[in-house]
N, C-alpha and C positions, 0 to 999 in steps of 0.2 A: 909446660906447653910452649913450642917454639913461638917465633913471631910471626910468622904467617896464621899458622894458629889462632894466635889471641887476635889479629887483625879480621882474619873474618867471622873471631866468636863477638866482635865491636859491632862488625858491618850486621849482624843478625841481630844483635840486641836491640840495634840505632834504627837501622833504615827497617826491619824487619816488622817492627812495631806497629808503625803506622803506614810501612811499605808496601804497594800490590802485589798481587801475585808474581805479574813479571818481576820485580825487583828480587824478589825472592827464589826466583830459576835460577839469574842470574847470579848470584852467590851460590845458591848451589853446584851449577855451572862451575864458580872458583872451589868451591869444595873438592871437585875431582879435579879441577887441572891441577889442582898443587897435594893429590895425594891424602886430601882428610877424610876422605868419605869412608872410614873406619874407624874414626875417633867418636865414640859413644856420646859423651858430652856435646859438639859438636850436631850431629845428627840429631840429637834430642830438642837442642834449641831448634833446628830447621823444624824438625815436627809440631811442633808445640807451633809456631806460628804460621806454617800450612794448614795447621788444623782447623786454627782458629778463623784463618779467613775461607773456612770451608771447602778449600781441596783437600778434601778426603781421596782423592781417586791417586790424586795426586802423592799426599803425605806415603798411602799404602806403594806406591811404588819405591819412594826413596826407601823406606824401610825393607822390601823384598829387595833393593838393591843392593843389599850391605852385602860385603865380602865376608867376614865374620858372623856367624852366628846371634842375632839380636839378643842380646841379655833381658834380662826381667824388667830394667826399669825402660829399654825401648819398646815393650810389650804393654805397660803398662798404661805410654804417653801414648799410643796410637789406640788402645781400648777406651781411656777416657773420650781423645775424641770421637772416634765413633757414635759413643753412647749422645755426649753432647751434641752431635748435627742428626739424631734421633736415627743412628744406622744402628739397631737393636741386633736382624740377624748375622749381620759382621760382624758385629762384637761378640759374640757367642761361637762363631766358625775361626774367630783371632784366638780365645781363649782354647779352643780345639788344637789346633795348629799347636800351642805356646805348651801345651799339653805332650803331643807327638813329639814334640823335641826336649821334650825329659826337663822343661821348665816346670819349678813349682810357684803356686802363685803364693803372693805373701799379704800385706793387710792393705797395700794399696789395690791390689786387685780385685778381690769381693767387692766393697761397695758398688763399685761400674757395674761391674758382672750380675752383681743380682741386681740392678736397677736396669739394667736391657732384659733379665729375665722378666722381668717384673708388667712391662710394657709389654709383652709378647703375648701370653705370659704361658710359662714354661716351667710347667709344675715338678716334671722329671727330673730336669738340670736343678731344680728348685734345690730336690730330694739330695739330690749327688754334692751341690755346690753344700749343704749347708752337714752333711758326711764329710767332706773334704776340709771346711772351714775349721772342723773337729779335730780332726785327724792333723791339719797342721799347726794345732796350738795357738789358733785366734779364735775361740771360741768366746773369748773372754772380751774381746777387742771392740769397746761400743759402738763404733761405725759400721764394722763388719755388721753386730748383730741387730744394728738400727733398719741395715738394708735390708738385713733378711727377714724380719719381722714387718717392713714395709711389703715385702713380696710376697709373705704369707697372705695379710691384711686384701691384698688387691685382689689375689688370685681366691676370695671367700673364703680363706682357709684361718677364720677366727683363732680357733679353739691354737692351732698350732704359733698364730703370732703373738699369743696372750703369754705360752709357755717359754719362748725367743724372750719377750720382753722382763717375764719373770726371771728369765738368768741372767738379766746385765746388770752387771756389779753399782755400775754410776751410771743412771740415769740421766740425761739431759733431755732441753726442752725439745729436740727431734727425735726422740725416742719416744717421748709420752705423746707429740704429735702425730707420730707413727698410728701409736697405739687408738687412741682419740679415734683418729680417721678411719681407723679400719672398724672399730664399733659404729660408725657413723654411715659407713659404706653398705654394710650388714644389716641396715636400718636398726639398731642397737641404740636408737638416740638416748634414752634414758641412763642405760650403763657408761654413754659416752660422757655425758653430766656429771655422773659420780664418780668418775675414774679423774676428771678435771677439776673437782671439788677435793678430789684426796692429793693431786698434784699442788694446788694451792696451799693444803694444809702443810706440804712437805718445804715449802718455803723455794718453788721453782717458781723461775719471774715465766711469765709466756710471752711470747712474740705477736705482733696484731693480728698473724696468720692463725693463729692455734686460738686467739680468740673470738675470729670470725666464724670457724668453723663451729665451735661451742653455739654460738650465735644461733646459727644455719639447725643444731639439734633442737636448740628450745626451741626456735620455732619450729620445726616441724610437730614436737610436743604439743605445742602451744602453752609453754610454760611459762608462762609470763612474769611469774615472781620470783625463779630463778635466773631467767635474763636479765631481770633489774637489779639482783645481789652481784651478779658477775659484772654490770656494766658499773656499777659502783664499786665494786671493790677493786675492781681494776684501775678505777679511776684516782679512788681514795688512799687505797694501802699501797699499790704500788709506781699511782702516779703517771700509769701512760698517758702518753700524748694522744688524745683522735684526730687522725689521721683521715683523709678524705677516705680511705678503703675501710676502715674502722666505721665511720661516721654511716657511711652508705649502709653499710650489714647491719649498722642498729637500728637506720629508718626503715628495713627491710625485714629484722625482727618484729619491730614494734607493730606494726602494719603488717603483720601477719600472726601476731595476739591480737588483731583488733582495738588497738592505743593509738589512732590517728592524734590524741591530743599529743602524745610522748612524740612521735614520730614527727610530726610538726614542730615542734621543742627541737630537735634534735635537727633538724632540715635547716632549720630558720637559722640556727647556731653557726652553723658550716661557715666558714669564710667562701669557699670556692665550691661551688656545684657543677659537677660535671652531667653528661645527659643520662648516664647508669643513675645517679643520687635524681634527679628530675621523675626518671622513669618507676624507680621505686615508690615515688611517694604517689607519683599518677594512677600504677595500679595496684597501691593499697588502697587508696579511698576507693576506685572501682569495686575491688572486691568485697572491700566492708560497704557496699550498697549508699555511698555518699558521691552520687553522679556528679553533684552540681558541685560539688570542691575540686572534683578533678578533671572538669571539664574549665574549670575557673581556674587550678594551677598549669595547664594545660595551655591556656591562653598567655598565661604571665611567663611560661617559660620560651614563646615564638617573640613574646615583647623583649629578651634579652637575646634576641638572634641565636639561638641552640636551635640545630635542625631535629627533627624528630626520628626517633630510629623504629625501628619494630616494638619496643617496647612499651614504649609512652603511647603510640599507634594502636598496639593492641586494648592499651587502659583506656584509651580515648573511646575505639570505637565500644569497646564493654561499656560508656557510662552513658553514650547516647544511645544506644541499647536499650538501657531500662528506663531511659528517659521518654526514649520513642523518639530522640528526637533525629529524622531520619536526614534531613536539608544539613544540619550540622554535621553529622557523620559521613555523609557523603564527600562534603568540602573536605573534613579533616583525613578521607581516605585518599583526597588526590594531592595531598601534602610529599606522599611517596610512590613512587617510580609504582605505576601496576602489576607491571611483572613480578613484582613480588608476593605481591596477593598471589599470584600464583602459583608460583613456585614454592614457596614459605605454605606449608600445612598451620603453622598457627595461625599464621597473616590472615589466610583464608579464613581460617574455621570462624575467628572476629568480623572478619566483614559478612559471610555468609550470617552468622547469628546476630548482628547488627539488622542486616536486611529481616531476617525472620521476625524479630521482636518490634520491627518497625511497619513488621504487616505488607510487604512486599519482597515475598518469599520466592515472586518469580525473579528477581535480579537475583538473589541470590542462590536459585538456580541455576542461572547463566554463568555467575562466578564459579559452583560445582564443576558446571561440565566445562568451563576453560582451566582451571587446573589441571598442570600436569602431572603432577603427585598428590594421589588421595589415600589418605593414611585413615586408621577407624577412628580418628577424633572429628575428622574431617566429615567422613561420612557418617557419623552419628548427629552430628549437628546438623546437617543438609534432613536427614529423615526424621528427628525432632520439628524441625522448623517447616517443613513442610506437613506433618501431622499435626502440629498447631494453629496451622495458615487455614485446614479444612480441607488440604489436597494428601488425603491420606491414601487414595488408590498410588499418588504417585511415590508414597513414601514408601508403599511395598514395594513398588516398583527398584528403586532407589536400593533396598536392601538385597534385592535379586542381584544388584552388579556386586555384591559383596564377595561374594561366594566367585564370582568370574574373576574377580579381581586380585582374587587369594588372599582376602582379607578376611580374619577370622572375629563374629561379633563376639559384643560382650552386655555385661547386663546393662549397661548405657543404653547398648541398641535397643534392644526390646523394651525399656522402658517407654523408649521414644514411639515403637509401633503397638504398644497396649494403651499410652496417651492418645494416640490417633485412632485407638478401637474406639475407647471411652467418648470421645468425641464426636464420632460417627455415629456409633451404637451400633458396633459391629461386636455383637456378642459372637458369634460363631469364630471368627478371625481371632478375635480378643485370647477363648479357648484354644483356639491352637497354635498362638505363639507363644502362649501360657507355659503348655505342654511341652511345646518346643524345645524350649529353653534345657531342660533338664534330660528329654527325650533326644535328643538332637543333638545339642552342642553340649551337653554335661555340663551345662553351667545352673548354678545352685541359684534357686531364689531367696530373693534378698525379700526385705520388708516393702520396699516399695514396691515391687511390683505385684504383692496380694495388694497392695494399698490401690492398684491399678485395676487389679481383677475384681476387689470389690467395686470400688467406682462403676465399672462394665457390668456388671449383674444389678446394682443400687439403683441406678438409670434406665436400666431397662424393665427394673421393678419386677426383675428376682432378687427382692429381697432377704429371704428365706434360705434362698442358696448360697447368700451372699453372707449372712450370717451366720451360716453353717459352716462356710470356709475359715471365716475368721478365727470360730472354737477350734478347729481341725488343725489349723495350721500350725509347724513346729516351733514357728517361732512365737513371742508375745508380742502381741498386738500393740503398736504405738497410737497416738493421735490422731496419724495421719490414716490408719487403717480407720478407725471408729469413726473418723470425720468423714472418710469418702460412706460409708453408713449412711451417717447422719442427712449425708445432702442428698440420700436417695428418698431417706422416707420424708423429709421436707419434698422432693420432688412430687412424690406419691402420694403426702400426707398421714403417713402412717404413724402416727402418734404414740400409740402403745410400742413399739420396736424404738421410735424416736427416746422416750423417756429411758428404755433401756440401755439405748444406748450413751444417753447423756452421763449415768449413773456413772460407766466405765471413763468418759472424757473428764471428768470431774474430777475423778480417783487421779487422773494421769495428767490432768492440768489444771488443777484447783483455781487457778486465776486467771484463767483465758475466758473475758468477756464474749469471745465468740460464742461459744457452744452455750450461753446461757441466751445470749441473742440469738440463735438459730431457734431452738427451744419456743422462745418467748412469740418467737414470730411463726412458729408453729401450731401454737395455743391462738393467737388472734385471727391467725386465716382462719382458724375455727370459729370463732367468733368465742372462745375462751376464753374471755378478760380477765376476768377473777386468776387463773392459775397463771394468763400471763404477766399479770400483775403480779403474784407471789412472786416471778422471775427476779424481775425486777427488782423487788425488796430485796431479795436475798444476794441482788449484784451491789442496791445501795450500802448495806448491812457490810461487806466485804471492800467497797471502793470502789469496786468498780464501775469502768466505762465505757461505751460502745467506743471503736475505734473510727472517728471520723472518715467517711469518705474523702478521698484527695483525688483530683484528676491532674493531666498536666496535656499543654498541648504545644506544639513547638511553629514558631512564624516568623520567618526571615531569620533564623538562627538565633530567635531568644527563645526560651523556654518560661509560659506560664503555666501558674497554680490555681487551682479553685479547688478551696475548701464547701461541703456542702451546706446551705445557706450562704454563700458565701458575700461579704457586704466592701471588700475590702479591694478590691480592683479599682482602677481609676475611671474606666468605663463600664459599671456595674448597673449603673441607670438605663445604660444604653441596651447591655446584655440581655438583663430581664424585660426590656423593652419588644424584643427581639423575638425572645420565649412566649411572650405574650401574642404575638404577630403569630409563631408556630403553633402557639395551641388552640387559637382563633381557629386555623386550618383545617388542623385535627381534628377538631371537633365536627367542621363540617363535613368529616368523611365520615365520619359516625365514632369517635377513639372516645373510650369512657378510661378511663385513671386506673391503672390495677393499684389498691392501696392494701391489698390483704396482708403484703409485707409490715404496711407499718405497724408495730408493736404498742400504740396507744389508744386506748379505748373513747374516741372524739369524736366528733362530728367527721361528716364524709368531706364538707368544702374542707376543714383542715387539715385531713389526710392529705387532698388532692394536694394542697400546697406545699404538704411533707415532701411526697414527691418530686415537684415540679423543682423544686431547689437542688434536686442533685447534682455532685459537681458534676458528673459526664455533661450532663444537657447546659449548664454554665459555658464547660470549654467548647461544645459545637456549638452553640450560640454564637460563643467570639471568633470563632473558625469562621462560618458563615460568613459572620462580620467583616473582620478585616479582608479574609483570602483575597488574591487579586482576581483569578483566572478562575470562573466557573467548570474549570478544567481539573483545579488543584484537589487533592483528595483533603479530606480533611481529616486526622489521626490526631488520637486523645488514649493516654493510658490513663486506667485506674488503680488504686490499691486494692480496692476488694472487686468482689462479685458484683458483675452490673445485675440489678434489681431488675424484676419481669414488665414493673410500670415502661423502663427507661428504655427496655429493651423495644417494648411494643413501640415508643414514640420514635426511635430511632430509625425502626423500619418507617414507617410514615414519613418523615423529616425528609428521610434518602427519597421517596416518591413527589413531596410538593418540591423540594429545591432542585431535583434533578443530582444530586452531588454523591459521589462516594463518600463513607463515612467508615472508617475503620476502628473501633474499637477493643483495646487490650485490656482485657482488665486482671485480675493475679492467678485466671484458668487458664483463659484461651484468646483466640484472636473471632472478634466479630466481624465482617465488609458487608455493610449493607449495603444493597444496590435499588433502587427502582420496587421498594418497599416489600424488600426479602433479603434476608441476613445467610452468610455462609453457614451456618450453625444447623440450619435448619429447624430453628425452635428447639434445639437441643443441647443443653447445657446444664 
């Protein structure tokens, strides 16, 4: 190499490095005024660092400028960049070209090559490239055949990158990553487990990537005690380090086996959280149904100034959701930019199903129709929540723009509009979205929705039809089918069907004090003591016990509890003071105590006081109580089924105080107004 030469292979190594573009012309610029723009070496470094500062448009000139024929390795250094600044169909038209000119590619060339097929993806070239890889004797070559078992894996072509992977000689940890991912892709999680279990046994160390992704299958399994052998023995036998990316994927496994204790453990551990590790842990507890930890991590992570993203957003608004608590969810929704609610289909579908669950399903209609993209998550959740709120003509409504909008449903949707049949007691509708379903859109019914259609026949007290469906149907009957039963002939009183069907819930939940309390309470509205009392023995005999009532009600963004009887509030003197003021009222309208629920064979005054203690009438008590603005609506979730005593007083309540009163209990949404409930007495 003269000196001119090595003078400006200096100026490209030095100034090139960390030099701009211009700097870079201009060398090039001396390239040709001193006659090197044919020196391959030369040209190569100019490539290489055009590339890398992303003139690509650029780099492809100097290279069509050569005087000389470009040889394999300037072919090679302008395919890699390509591929690197994600120009996938240039790199495929460069290998074309490198082709036409009687170049053969060699083993730097495949990897690039199939990783731009791969993105594309281009199953043809696939075919050709991995004929070609053959025929030039790198068949054997484990990068070559890492790529191309990665570009079978992407392109669902399992069965073919299983056979790539079975012929490489030496294995490494990107080939069995390869491999992993593409069973992982194919939803394969289980075989992606055991093909990682037999990479361990072979004595290959993994990388934190390959054990994230491991991570990512148990959880989708839910396999909870093969995530803890992998998170151990990763730890133990080979000693990695947890790594913030590491650390985040196992709060994000655990919390999706339902281990918020592990998940916790492993959060609290972290030196450095970032808002990904925050957001993980905010909606695992959302989703494992533990509101009040992730409305309370939620708060501790705004006290270390970490802004909120979409994710922690959407865990937030899921846990005042089930909270009900509507003042808190609202604030926590103006934490970010609105447009996003709109634009963002998740964003939406949270606030929308926030508002529903909070009993004010008209905001969250308002948020439907200003979105600009409605996807069918979107719109499933808008015609659930409106079939819930008791506005089920509009939830048909709702599902008409489906079909406009070239949105195709799914059994989500019709569950949502056979929920809102059952709720109305629109048997006829109920039947022919039924039919629908498989009539229509080919789509197969699931368990829940006979679980649905009985509900709709049970309530309307065809029971007989409704039992009839259940024998007929192809599938077996879970709990949930024999319990929508059950709460018919409880509604009807049908006792003989009722024991019938206990027999079957028994069989299928031996320990579910529900169905022996529905039972027991079915026997006493009869005035059947004696057998409801046999209930009873046979839940003492066993352990069990009834599942206390819980209310919750949310004021100035705390959220209270009342337990039924409940003695443990700090203003509980005042509360039942309060109750006692309402049932003085009631009485004067003529309200006599429905106590046929209660399951104790007592006196009537101590029914009545069974009753009067339940939590719902506790939390609108202290509603009442504190609210400020006879304006304010007063909202109280329950765990179970509000009872027909509580119901009746609610109606009343809503009539002497003037006040809305909206009640959620684990069916449906109740608004009582001016001493009439949206339900219509049906429930």
């Amino acid at each position: 190499m003269n000196a001119k030469a090595h003078r400006i292979k200096t100026l490209i190594l030095n100034d090139g490095i960390s030099g701009t573009g211009k700097h870079l012309k201009q060398i090039h610029a001396a390239v040709i005024r001193h006659n090197l723009h044919d020196d391959t070496y030369i040209l190569n470094l100019l490539l290489k660092r055009t590339l890398r500062l992303g003139l690509t448009f650029y780099s492809h000139l100097i290279f069509s400028h050569t005087t000389h024929q470009p040889n394999i390795f300037l072919f090679n250094t302008l395919l890699r960049g390509f591929v690197s600044n994600n120009l996938f169909h240039e790199s495929v038209h460069l290998f074309l070209s490198m082709r036409s000119n009687g170049l053969s590619p060699d083993s730097f060339t495949f990897p690039f090559l199939l990783k731009a097929c791969s993105m594309l993806p281009n199953l043809d070239l696939a075919s050709h490239l991995h004929s070609l890889l053959l025929k030039s004797g790198f068949g054997r070559d484990v990068f070559s055949q890492t790529s191309l078992l990665s570009l079978y894996a992407r392109c669902g072509r399992l069965d073919d990158a299983i056979k790539v992977f079975d012929d490489i000689p030496e294995r490494n940890v990107v080939s069995w990553t390869a491999i992993i991912s593409g069973y992982i892709s194919a939803g394969k999680h289980r075989e992606a487990v055991d093909v990682f279990k037999k990479l361990l046994g072979m004595g290959v160390r993994p990388d934190s990537y390959l054990v994230v992704r491991i991570l990512s299958a148990c959880a989708q399994l839910g396999d909870l005690s093969s995530g803890e052998w992998i998170d151990q023995y990763v730890m133990e036998e080979i000693g990695m380090y947890r790594n913030s990316f590491l650390s985040t994927s196992l709060v994000d496994f655990y919390a999706k086996c339902g281990n918020m204790e592990k998940a916790r453990s492993v959060f609290e551990a972290m030196p450095e959280k970032d808002i990904v590790t925050w957001s993980s842990m905010i909606q695992g507890y959302a989703s494992n149904s533990l509101p009040r930890e992730a409305t309370e991590l939620f708060f501790r992570m705004l006290r270390k100034n970490l802004k909120p993203d979409r994710y922690s957003i959407v865990g937030f608004l899921s846990s005042c959701a089930s909270l009900g608590a509507l003042e808190l969810g609202e604030w926590g929704s103006n934490l970010i930019d609105r447009r996003e609610f709109l634009t963002n289909p998740v964003m939406g579908t949270a606030l929308i199903d926030m508002y529903a669950k909070c009993g004010t399903m008209a905001r969250g209609f308002e948020v439907f129709r200003a979105m600009e993209e409605k996807d069918r998550v979107v719109m499933n959740a808008t015609i659930t929540g409106l079939a819930k709120n008791g506005h089920v003509e509009l939830s048909f409504a709702v599902f008409g723009q489906t079909e406009k909008l070239g949105i195709r449903p799914d059994g989500n949707t019709f569950l949502g509009l056979l929920c809102g049949c059952a709720h109305a007691g629109l048997v006829g509708d109920g039947r022919r979205f039924f039919d629908g379903m498989s009539r229509i859109f080919s789509l197969e019914h699931k368990i829940e929705h006979y679980g649905c259609m009985v509900d709709i026949l049970g309530r309307a007290g065809l029971l007989d039809e409704a039992y009839n469906m259940i024998n007929d149907m192809p599938l077996k009957p879970n709990a949930v089918v024999w319990g929508a039963l059950l709460s018919g002939c409880r509604l009807h009183k049908e006792m003989r069907l009722a024991e019938r069907v206990l027999k079957e819930l028994v069989k299928l939940e031996p320990w579910n004090s529900g169905n022996y309390v529905q039972l027991s309470n079915i026997y006493s509205g009869s005035g059947r003591w004696d057998e409801a009392a046999e209930v009873r023995e046979v839940m003492n005999e066993k352990g069990m016990k009834k599942i206390p009532g819980c209310s919750w009600i949310e004021l100035e963004g705390t959220v209270h509890e009342f337990l039924v009887d409940d003695r443990s509030h700090p203003q509980i003197e005042r509360i039942y003071g309060k109750l006692e003021e309402l049932g003085n009222e009631m009485r004067k309208m003529g309200f006599v105590a429905k106590t046929e629920g209660v399951m104790f064979d007592v006196e009537e005054e101590e029914k009545e006081r069974a009753v009067r203690c339940h939590s719902e009438k506790l939390a609108v008590a202290y509603g009442l109580m504190m609210s400020k603005s006879e304006e304010d609506v007063i909202r109280v979730v329950k765990n179970l089924r509000v009872c027909g005593d509580c119901h009746e007083a609610m109606k009343l309540i809503s009539k002497i105080t003037g006040r809305e009163i909206v009640v959620r209990d684990n069916n449906r949404f109740h608004c009582f107004r001016q001493g009439f409930c949206s339900c219509n007495d049906y429930w």
